[in-house]
N, C-alpha and C positions, 0 to 999 in steps of 0.2 A: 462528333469528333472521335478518333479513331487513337488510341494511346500512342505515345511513340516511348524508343530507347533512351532517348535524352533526358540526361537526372535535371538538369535545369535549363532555359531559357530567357534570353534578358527583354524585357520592353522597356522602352524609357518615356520616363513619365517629366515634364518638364524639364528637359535634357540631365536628366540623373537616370543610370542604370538603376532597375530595379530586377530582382531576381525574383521568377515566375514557377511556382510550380503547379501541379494537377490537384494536388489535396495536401493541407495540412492538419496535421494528428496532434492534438493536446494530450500530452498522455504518454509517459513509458513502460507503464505496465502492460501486464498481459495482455488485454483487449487493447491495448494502443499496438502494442506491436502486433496483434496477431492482424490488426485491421490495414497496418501500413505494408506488412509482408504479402498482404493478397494483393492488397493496389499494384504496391510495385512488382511482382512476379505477373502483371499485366500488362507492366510497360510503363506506368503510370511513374510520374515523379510525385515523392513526396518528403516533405521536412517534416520531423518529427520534435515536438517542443516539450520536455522534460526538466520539473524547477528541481528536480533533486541532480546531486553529483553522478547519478548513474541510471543506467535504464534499470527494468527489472520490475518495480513496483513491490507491493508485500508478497505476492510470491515468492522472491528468492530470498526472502527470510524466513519462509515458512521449514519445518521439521520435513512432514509428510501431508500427504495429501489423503481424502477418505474420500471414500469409504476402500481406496482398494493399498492405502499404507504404499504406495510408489512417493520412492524420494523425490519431494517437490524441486528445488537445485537440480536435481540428473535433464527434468523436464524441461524447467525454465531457462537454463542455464546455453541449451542448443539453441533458443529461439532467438534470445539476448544477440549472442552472436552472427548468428545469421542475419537479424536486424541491421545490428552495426558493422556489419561487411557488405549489405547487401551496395550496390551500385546504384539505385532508383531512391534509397533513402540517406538522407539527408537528415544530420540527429542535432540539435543542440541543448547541450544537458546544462545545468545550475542553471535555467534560463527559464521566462517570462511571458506569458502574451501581454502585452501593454493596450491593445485594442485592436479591434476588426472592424473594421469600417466598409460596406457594401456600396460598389459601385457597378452597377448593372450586372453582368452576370461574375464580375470575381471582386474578391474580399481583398480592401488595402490594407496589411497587418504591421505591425508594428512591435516587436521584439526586445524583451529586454536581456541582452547575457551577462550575467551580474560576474565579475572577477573572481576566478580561483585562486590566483597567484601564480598561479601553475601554467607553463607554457605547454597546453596539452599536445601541440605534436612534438616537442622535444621530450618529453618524461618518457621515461621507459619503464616505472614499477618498480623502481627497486628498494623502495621502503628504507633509505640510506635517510634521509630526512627525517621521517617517522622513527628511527632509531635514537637517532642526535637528537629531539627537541625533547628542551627540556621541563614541559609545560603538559599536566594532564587534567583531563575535564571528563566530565561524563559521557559517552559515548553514544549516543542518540539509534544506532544501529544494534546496539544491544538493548535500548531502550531502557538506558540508566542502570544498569546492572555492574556493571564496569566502568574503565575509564578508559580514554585515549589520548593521544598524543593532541597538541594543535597542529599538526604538520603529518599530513596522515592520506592513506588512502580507505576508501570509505569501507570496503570489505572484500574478503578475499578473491570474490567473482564479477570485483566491481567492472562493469564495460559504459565506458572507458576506463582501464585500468590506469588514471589517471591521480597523483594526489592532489591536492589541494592545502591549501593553509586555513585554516580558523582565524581570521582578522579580527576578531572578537576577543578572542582571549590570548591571540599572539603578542609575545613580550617584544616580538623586535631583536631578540636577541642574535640574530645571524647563523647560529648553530646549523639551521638546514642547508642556509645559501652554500657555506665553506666544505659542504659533505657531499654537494649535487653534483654528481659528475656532468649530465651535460647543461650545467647551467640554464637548468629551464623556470629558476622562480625568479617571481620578477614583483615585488612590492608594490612599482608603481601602476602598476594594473588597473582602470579604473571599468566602471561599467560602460556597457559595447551596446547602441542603440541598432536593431538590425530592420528596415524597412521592407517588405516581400511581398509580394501579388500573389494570391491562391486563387484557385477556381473551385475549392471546395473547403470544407472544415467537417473533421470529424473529431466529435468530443468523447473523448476516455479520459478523463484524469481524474476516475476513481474515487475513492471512500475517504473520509476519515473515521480514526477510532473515537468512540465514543471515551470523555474524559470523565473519568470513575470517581474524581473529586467532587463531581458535581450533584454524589450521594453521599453528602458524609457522614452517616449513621453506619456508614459500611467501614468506614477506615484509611481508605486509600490513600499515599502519603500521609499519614498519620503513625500507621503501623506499618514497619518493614516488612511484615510478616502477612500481609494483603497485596498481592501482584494483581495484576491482569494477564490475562491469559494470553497477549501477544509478548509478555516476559516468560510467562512461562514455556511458551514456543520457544525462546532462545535457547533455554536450559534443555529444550531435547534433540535439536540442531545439530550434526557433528561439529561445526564453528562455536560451539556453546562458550556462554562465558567461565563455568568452573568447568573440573571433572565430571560430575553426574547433576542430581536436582538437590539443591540446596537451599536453605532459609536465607533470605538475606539480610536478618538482622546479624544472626550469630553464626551463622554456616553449621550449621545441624542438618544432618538428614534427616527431611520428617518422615514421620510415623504415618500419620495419618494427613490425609489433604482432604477439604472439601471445596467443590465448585459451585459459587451464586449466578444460576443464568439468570438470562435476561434482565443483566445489569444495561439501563440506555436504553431497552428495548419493549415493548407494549408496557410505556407508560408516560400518560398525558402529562403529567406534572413535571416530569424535563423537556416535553417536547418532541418525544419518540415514539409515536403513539402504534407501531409498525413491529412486527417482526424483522426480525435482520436476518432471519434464512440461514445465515452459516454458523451461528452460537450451539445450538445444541450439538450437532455435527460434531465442531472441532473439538469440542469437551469432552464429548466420548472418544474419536480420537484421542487426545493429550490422556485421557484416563489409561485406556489398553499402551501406549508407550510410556506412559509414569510406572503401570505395573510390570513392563519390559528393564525398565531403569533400576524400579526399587521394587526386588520382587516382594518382599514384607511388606509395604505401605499399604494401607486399608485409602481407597478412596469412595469418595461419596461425593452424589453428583443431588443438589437441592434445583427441583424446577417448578414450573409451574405447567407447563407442556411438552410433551418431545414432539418434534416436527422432524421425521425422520421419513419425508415425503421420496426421495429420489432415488435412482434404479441401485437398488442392493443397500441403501440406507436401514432398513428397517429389521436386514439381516444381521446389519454391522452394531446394531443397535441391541438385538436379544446377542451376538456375539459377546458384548461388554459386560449384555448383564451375568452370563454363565461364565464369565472370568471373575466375577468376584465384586465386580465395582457396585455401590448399591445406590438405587434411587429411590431420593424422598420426594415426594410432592408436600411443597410446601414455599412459601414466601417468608422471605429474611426480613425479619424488623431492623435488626442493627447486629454491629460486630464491636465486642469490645475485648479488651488487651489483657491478661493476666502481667504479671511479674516478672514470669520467665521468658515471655513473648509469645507463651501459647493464646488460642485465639478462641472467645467463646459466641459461637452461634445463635442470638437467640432468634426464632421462628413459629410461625403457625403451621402444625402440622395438619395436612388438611383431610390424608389419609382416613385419619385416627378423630373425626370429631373438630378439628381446628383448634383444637387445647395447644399453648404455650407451651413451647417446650426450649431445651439450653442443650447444648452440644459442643464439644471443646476438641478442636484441632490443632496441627503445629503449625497449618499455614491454610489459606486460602485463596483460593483462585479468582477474579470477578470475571466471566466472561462476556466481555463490555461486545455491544450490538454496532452497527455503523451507520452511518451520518454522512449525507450532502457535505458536494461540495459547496458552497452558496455563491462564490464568486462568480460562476461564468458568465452569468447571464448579462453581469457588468462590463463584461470585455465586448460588446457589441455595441455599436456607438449609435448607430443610426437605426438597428431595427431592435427587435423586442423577443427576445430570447426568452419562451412561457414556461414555468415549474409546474408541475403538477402539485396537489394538496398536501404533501411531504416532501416537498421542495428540491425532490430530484427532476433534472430536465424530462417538459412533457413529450412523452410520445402521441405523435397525433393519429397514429394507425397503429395501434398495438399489434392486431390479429395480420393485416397483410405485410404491411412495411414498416415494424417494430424501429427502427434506425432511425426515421422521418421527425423530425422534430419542426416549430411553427416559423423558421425561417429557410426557406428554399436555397441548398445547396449546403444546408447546416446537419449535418449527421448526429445521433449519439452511441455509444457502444457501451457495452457493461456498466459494471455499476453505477455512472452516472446519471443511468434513467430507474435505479435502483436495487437493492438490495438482492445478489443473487453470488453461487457459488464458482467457482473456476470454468467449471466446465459449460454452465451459463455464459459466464463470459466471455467465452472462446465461440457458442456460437452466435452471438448477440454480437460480437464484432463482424463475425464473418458476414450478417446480416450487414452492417453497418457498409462495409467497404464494396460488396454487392450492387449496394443502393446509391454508393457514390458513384462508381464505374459506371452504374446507368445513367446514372445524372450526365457525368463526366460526356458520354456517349452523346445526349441532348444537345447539348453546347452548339 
């Protein structure tokens, strides 16, 4: 089969339109978009299904990017767009795969787009609602750092630069309705069942963060004064939540910081038995722009390995240490709280003999490792979607056609098939969409 122009085509399946496209993308991060921009810059139609309010994924939250410190936003922020303008893609965000079900060669899907409130082709961004309401919560894009409004747009590069309402913690009080210029909220909104024929599926819907609560000798929620490291990425973000890097018990600038790798990560007893590939990295990052931020701040970086495997990593790594930043080898037994919210370390230094030792900071970092998604394999109804022994989707050809996974016509790209950093995942999609376009061609 031979691509064409056409972003959609209808078959009718027991006299109901059904809308048909060439490949659908789980996934709006970076491997989802980079894998849906090559399909369709081939002709190819494809819908792309995203459960958050916006494309983008963690990259466009991230500060910088390493080893070469290019603002990550300058990057992700062109491709977003391009995405969501192109003509062959087809996006729909706050939204659901509810099932895939294989009938000879294309998949019958089944869509859930869950209500924003928001009449997304009427809104135009103007934050006139997010002004007016009067109701603030925790911010989930700052990641608890701050607050927001319930009637809010998700963040400043959000695509679609659409708002949305919190129905969860909205009072109902009318505030945004009476400030919207073109009337585009609408309360009674309810969930939108969308039924679609594909002839391919490509799986990117990425990582989650490893939840640092589920060390609690470390602190995490306990002490304010214990973040993880994708909070402490906000705080060096120009969209940051304060002025500079701050405690967030008491807003003090610390003195001293130290980082606990491989929080989540090579260790059997939560389940994480795997390196996560991008922990050591980012931490030396965040170290060299925390000492850009607070040029006093002494940082200290506690490990158990540096995996500073990739091209100019290992540069960027003696770079941090001739700035000042110092590394102990050693594993953290527990973190516990002084009085003033300072934090005391205790650890086996492993350097020195393995002797017990105690060290007192104003904050600490956990740089928590990443984590499957576990759900996909449930979205497939009739066939058998296989994990590998860490429960990212298997790749059944690593070495020739890495993309290939145990159901025919079923793609994977980036992190899904495991832990790997940006620029892995930009070519691990491009793999991915490759291998669909050839498929697509077989038909």
């Amino acid at each position: 089969m031979e691509p064409t122009t056409t972003n959609i085509e209808k078959q009718t399946a027991a006299g109901v339109d059904v809308t048909t496209y060439d490949a659908l993308v789980i996934g709006g991060g970076i491997g989802g978009e980079e894998a849906a921009l090559n399909l369709a810059n081939m002709g190819y139609s494809v819908i792309m299904v995203e459960k958050d309010y916006s494309i983008g994924g963690k990259m466009v939250h991230l500060s910088k990017v390493f080893p070469t410190l290019d603002c990550s936003a300058c990057i992700t922020t062109p491709k977003m767009s391009e995405t969501i303008r192109h003509p062959n893609i087809e996006i729909l965000t706050y939204s659901e795969v509810r099932g895939i079900e294989k009938d000879g060669k294309i998949f019958n899907t089944s869509i859930v787009k869950k209500p924003r409130y928001v009449i997304e082709a009427d809104c135009t961004g103007c934050q006139l609602c997010e002004q007016a309401c009067p109701v603030v919560v925790q911010d989930q894009y700052q990641y608890d750092l701050v607050g927001r409004k319930a009637a809010y747009i998700p963040f400043s590069v959000a695509a679609p630069r659409v708002a949305a309402i919190d129905i969860e913690n909205c009072t109902l009080c009318g505030a945004c309705e009476r400030v919207c210029p073109p009337n585009c909220i609408d309360f009674t909104m309810k969930e939108e069942v969308i039924d679609v024929i594909v002839k391919s599926v490509i799986i990117a819907s990425g990582f989650e963060l490893f939840d640092a609560k589920k060390i609690p000798q470390y602190g995490f929620g306990k002490y304010k004064n214990v973040i993880h490291a994708m909070q402490m990425e906000r705080q060096l973000v120009p969209t940051r939540p304060y002025n500079t890097v701050l405690r967030p018990k008491d807003g003090k600038m610390p003195d001293n910081i130290a980082y606990v790798l491989c929080t989540g990560s090579r260790d059997k007893t939560i389940g994480n038995p795997i390196c996560s590939q991008v922990c050591c990295m980012y931490s030396i990052k965040q170290a060299q722009l925390i000492m850009g931020a607070l040029p006093m701040a002494d940082v200290t970086i506690y490990y158990m390995d540096i995996r500073a495997y990739g091209k100019g990593f290992h540069e960027f790594y003696i770079q941090t240490k001739n700035m000042g930043v110092e590394f102990v080898k050693g594993k953290i037994a527990k973190i516990d709280e002084k009085d003033d919210g300072d934090l005391v370390l205790h650890y086996e230094d492993i350097e020195n003999g393995g002797a017990p030792k105690t060290a007192t900071y104003d904050m600490v970092v956990l740089a928590v490792g990443v984590l499957p998604q576990n759900n996909i394999p449930e979205l497939f109804k009739n066939e058998v979607l296989e994990l590998d022994e860490f429960n990212y989707v298997k790749q059944t050809d690593k070495l020739v056609n890495p993309g290939m996974t145990t159901i025919d016509g079923v793609f994977v790209a980036g992190t899904s098939s495991g832990p790997m950093d940006i620029p892995d995942t930009i070519l691990s999609a491009g793999s991915a969409s490759a291998e669909t376009a050839s498929y697509l061609r077989r038909l």
